[in-house]
N, C-alpha and C positions, 0 to 999 in steps of 0.2 A: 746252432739249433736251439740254444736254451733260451735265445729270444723269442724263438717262436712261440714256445712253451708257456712263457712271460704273457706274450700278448694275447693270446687264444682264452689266458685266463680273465683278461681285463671284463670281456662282457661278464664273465659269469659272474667276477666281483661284484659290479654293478647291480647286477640283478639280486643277486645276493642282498644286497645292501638295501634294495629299494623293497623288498618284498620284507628282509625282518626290519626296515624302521616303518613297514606297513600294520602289522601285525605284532610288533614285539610291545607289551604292554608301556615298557618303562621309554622306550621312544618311540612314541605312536605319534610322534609332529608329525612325521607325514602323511597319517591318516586324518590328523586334526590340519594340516593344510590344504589338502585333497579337498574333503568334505566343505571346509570352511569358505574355502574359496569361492566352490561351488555354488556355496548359498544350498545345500542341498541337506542341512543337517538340521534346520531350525524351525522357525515358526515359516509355511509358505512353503515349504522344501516341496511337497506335490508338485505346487503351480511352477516353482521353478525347477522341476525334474522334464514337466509336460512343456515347458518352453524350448529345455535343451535338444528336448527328442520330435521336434518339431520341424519339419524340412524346410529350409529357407526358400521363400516366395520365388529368388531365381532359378534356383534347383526343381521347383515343380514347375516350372514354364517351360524350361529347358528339355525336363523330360515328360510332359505333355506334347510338344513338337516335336521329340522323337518318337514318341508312340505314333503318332499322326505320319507322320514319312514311313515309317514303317507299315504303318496298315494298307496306305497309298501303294508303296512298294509290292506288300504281298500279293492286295488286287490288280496290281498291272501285272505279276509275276503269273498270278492265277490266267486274268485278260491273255497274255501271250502265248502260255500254254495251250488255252482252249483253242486258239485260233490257229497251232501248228499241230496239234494233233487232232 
């Protein structure tokens, strides 16, 4: 049973661990490789914020055609009902 104990704890370690090297001033690399990586801490950090939050071109086609079947769908849904009731 004291393995279980053991491992239940492992996440919270983790979490632990990644939120004070987030925030703990004296090891904040992993807010300085967060950010850095990002590109989101420096000169440009806007444009490269508004690029990341940017829906990818296949993502809106994809859900541009399901909005489209769906609307298709609702009006035949509506179409069928009118014609049985």
């Amino acid at each position: 049973m004291s393995h279980r104990r053991f491992l239940d704890n492992i996440p919270l370690a983790i979490n632990h661990e990644l939120i004070y090297g987030f925030i703990h001033p004296d090891r904040g690399r992993l807010h300085d490789a967060l950010f850095g990586g990002l590109g989101i801490d420096g000169a440009g950090a806007s444009a490269q914020c508004e690029r990341l939050l940017q829906e990818p071109p296949t993502i809106q086609v994809t859900r541009e055609s399901l909005l489209a079947q769906y609307e298709r769908s609702s009006a035949a849904a509506t179409a069928l009902e009118s014609a049985i009731y």
